[in-house]
C-alpha positions as CSV (number, residue, x, y, z in Angstrom):
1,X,31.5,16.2,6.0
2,X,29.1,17.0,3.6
3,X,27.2,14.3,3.5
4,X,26.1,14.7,7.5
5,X,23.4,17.5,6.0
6,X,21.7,14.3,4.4
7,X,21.3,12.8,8.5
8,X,18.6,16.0,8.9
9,X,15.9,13.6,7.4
10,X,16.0,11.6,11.0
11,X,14.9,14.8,12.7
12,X,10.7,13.9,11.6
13,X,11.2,9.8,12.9
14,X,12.9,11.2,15.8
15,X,10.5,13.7,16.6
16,X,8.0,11.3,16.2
17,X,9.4,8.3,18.1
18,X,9.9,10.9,21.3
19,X,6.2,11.9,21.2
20,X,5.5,8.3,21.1
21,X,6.9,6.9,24.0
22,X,6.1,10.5,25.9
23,X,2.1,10.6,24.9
24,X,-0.2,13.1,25.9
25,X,0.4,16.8,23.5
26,X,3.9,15.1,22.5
27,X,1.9,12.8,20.5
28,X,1.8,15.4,17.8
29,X,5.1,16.4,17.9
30,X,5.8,15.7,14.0
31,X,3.0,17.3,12.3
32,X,4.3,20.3,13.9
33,X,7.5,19.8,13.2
34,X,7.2,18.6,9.6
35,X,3.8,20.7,8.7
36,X,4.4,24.1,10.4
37,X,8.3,24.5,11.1
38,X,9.4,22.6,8.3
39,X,7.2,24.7,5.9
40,X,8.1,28.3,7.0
41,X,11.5,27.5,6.9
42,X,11.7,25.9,3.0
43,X,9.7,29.4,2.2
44,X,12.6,31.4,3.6
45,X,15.6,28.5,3.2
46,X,18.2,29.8,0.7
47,X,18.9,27.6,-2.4
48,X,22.2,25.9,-3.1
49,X,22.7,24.8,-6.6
50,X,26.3,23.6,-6.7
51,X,27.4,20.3,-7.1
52,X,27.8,18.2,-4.5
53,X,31.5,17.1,-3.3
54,X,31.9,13.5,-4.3
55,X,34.8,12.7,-1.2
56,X,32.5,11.9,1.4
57,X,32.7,7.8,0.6
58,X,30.6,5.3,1.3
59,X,28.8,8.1,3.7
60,X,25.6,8.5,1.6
61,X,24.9,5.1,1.5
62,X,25.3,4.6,5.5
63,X,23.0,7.5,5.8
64,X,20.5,5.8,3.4
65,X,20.9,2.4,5.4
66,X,20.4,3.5,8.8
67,X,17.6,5.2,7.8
68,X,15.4,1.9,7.0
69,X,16.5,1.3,11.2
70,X,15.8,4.8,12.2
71,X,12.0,4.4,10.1
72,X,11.3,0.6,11.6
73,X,11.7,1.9,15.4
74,X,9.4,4.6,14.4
75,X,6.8,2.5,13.6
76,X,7.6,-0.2,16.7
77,X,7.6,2.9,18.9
78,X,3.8,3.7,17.8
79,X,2.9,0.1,18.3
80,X,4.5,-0.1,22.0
81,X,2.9,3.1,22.7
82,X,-0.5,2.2,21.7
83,X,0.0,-1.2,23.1
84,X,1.3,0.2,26.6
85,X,-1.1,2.7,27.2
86,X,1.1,5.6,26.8
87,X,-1.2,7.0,23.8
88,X,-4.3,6.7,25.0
89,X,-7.4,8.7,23.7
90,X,-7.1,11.3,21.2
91,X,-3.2,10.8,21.2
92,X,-3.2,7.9,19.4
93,X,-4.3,9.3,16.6
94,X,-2.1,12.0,16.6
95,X,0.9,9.8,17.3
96,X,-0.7,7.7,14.2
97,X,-0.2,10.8,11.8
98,X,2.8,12.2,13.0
99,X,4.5,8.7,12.5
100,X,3.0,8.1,9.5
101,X,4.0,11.9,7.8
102,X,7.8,10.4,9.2
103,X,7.5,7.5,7.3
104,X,6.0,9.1,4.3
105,X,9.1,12.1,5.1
106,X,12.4,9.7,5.7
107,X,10.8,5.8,5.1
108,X,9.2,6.5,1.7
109,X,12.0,8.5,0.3
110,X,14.7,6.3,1.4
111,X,12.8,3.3,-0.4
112,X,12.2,5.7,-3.6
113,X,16.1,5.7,-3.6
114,X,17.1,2.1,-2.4
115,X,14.7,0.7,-5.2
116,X,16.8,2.3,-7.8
117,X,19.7,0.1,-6.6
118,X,19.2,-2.7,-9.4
119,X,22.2,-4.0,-9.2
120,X,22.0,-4.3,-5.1
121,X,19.7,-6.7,-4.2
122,X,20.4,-6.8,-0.8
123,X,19.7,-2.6,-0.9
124,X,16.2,-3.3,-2.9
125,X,15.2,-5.2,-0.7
126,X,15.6,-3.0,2.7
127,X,13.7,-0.3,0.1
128,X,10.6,-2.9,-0.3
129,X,10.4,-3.2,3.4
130,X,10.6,0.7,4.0
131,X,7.3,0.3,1.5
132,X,5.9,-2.8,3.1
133,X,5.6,-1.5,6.7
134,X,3.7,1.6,5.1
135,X,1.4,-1.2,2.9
136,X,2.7,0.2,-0.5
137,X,5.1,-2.7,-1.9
138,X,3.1,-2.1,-5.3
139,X,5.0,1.3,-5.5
140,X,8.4,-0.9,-6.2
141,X,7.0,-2.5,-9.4
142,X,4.6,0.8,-10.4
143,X,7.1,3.2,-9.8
144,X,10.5,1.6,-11.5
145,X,8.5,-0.5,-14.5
146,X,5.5,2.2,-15.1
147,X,6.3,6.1,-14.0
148,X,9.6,5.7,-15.3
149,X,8.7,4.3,-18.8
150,X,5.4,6.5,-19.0
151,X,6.2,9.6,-17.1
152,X,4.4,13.1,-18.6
153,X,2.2,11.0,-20.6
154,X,-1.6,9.9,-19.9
155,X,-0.7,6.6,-19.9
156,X,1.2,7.3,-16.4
157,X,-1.2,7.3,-13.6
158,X,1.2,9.1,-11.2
159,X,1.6,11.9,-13.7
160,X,-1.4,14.7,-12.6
161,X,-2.5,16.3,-15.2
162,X,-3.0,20.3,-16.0
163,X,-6.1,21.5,-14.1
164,X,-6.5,18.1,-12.2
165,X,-6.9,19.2,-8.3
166,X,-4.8,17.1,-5.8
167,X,-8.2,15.5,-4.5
168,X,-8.8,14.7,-8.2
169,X,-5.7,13.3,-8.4
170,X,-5.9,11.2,-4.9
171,X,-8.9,9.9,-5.9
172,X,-7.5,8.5,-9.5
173,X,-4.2,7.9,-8.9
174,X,-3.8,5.6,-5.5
175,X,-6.2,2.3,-7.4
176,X,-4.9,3.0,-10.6
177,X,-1.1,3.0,-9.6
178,X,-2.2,-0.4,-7.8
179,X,-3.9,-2.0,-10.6
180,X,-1.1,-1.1,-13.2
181,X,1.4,-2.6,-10.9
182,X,-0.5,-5.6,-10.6
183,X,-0.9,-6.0,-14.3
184,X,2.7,-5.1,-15.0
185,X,3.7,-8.0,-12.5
186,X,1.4,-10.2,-14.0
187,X,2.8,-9.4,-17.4
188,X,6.2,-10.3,-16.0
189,X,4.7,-13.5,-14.9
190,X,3.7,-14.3,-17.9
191,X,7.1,-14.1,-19.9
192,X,8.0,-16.5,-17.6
193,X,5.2,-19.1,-18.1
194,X,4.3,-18.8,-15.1
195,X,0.7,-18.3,-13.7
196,X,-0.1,-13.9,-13.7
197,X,-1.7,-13.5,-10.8
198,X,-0.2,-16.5,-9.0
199,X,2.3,-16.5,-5.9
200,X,4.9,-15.0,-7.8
201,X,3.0,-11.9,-8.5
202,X,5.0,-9.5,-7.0
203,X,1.8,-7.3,-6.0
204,X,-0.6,-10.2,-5.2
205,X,2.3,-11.9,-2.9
206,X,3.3,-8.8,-1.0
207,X,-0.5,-8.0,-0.5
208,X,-1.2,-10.7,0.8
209,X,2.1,-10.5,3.4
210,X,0.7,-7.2,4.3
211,X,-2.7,-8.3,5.1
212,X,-1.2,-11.1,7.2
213,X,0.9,-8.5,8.9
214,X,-2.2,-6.7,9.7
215,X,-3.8,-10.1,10.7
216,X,-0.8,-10.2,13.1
217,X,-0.9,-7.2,14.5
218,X,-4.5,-7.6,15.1
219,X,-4.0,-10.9,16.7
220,X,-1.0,-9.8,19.1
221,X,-1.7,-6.2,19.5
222,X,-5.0,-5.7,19.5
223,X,-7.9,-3.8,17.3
224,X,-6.3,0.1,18.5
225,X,-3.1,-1.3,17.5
226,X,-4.1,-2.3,13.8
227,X,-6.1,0.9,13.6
228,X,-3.0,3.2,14.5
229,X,-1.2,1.7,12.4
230,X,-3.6,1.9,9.6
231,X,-3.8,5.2,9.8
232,X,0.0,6.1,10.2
233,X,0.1,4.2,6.5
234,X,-2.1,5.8,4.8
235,X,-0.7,9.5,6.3
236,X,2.5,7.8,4.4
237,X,1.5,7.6,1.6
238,X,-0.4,10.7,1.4
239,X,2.3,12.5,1.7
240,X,3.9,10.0,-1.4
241,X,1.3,10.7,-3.5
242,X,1.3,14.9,-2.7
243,X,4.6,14.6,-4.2
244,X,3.9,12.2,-7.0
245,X,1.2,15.3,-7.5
246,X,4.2,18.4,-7.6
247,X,6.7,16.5,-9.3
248,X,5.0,16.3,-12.5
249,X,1.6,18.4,-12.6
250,X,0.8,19.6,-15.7
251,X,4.0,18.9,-17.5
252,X,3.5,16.5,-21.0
253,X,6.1,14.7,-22.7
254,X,4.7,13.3,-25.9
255,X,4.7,9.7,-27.0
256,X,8.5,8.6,-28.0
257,X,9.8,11.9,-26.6
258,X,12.6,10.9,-24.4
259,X,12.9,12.2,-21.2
260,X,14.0,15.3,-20.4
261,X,15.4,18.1,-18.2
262,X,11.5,19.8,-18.7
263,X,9.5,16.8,-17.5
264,X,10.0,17.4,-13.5
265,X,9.4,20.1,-11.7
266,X,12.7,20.7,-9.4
267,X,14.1,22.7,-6.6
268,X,17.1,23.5,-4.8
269,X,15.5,24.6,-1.3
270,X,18.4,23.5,0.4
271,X,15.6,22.4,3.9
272,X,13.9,20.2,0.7
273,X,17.4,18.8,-0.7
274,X,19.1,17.4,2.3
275,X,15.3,16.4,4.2
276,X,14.6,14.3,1.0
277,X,17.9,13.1,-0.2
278,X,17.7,15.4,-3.1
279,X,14.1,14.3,-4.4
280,X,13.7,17.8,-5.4
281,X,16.2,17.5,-8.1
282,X,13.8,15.2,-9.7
283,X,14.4,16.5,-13.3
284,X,18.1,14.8,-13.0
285,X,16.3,11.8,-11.2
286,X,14.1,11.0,-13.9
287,X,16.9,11.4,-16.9
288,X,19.4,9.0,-14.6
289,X,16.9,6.8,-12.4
290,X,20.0,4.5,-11.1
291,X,21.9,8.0,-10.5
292,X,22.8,7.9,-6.9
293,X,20.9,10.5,-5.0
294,X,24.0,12.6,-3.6
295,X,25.3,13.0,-7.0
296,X,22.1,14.3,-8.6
297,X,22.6,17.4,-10.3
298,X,20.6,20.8,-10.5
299,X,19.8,22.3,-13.9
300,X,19.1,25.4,-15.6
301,X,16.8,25.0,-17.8
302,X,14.2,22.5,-15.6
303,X,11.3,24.1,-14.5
304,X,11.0,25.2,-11.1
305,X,8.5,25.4,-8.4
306,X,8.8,28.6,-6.0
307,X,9.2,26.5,-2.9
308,X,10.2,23.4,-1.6
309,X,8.0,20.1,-1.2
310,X,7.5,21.2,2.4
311,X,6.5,25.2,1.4
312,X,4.1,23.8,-1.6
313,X,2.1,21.3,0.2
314,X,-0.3,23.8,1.7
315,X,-0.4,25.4,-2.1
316,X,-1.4,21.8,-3.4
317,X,-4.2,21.5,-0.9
318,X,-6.0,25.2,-1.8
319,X,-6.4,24.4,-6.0
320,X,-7.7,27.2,-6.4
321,X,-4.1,28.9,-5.1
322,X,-1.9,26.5,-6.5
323,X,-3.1,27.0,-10.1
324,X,-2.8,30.7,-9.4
325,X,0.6,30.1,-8.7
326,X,1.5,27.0,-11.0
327,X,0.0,28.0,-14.1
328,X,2.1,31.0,-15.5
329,X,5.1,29.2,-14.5
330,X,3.8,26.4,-17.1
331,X,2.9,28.9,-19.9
332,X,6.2,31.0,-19.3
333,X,8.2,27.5,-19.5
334,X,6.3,26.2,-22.6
């Protein structure tokens, strides 16, 4: 069935996991995969930009659910592994980034769409622990209450802005989207009577979890442990924010404007679609956020970046290149 294409976004965690519990040069086993491979082929990947068969059932969503299972034992099989002594030296770091670009690949993506489940509870929640187990739970309130509402304008910190570099917009964007989540949960607090920055702060009670998590980990595992997996959650949400960066990047909507088909960038890379359960047809994404993600649609008249998200992520890290290439598609749109 159709919907098996979508089971293609295992292949990083799997990856990963193998060179886990193998160590040595299979310890890196993901960033090639997901870095070299993955990039050469969504430059050369055809694009498909039919609609997608709705008679596959409740397939998509089993897809979507197994992958919270498939991204947990990624990150247990880096802790045994460090913990064991199979990754020892130099391969523990490499295990930590080639877990963490997994999680930022098939855990982060899977949580962008399971947090869109409002009326599933039970879904959300399986989405905030894909984020907590990277130690980005604020992305739940940041991303639904803030990008949504403010997307395109420069009230949005995950919006980049035209001429802002990716480092530029690393630097701004990872405390800001924090500290606007953490304001917008207070805000809800407060509406409630309730204290803003209290326990029921949705960003001051999962940060604190986290940080108890670490505290466990530490405590159990030991200091290599907690540094490993440090590091695999920040190579998470690198990758998170890289795409928060090529989603948007210098495209405005103005105050008031709704949101429209020009406000993402989109593409139909077919390697992109089915790796990311179509996050590349962000355009649709943005103008039907609760839209599941196998029934997202392509269109027209969106603007359109000449790869994939795996064959621009070199582009994004070379400014220089990436304006070179970005920029006249901009003007020509505009």
């Amino acid at each position: 069935m159709y919907a098996f294409r979508y089971t293609l976004s295992f292949l990083p965690v799997l990856i990963a996991i193998a060179g886990n519990l193998s160590g040595g040069f299979w310890a890196a086993g993901n960033i090639i995969f997901s870095l070299v491979f993955m990039v050469i082929i969504d430059w050369f990947a055809p694009s498909d930009r039919h609609k997608i068969p709705q008679h596959d059932g409740g397939l998509p969503d089993a897809v979507l659910l197994f992958s919270v299972v498939v991204h947990t034992l990624g990150l247990l099989s880096l802790l045994y592994g460090v913990w064991s002594g199979i990754l020892t030296g130099g391969a523990v770091w490499l295990a930590a980034v080639s877990t963490g670009f997994a999680a930022g690949i098939l855990g982060i993506t899977a949580a962008h769409e399971l947090i869109h489940r409002e009326r599933n509870k039970w879904m959300q929640n399986l989405g905030i622990w894909n984020l907590f187990i990277v130690c980005y739970t604020h992305f739940f309130t940041e991303h639904r209450l803030v990008h949504h509402v403010k997307v395109g304008t420069a009230e949005d910190p995950a919006t980049a802005r035209y001429g802002e570099s990716f480092y530029a917009f690393l630097v701004r964007t990872v405390p800001a989207q924090y500290l606007s989540a953490l304001r917008t949960d207070a805000r809800v607090q407060q509406r409630k009577s309730q204290r803003p920055y209290g326990w029921h702060n949705f960003t001051v009670r999962t940060s604190l979890l986290q940080v108890a998590f670490m505290a466990l980990i530490y405590l159990g595992l030991g200091g290599m442990v907690l540094g490993a997996y440090i590091v695999q959650s920040v190579a998470a949400f690198f990758l998170l924010e890289y795409v928060n960066y090529i989603e948007h990047y210098g495209l405005v909507r103005a105050n008031g404007e709704r949101v429209g088909k020009q406000h993402a960038w989109q593409s139909d890379s077919i390697s992109s679609r089915f790796t990311l359960f179509e996050l590349s047809r962000h355009a649709d994404h943005h103008m039907r956020a609760a839209k599941p993600y196998h029934t997202l649609d392509s269109h027209d008249d969106s603007p359109r970046l000449p790869a994939g998200y795996f064959g621009m992520f070199y582009l994004a890290l070379i400014p220089p290149l990436f304006f070179k290439v970005v920029h006249p598609r901009i003007k020509a749109f505009s």
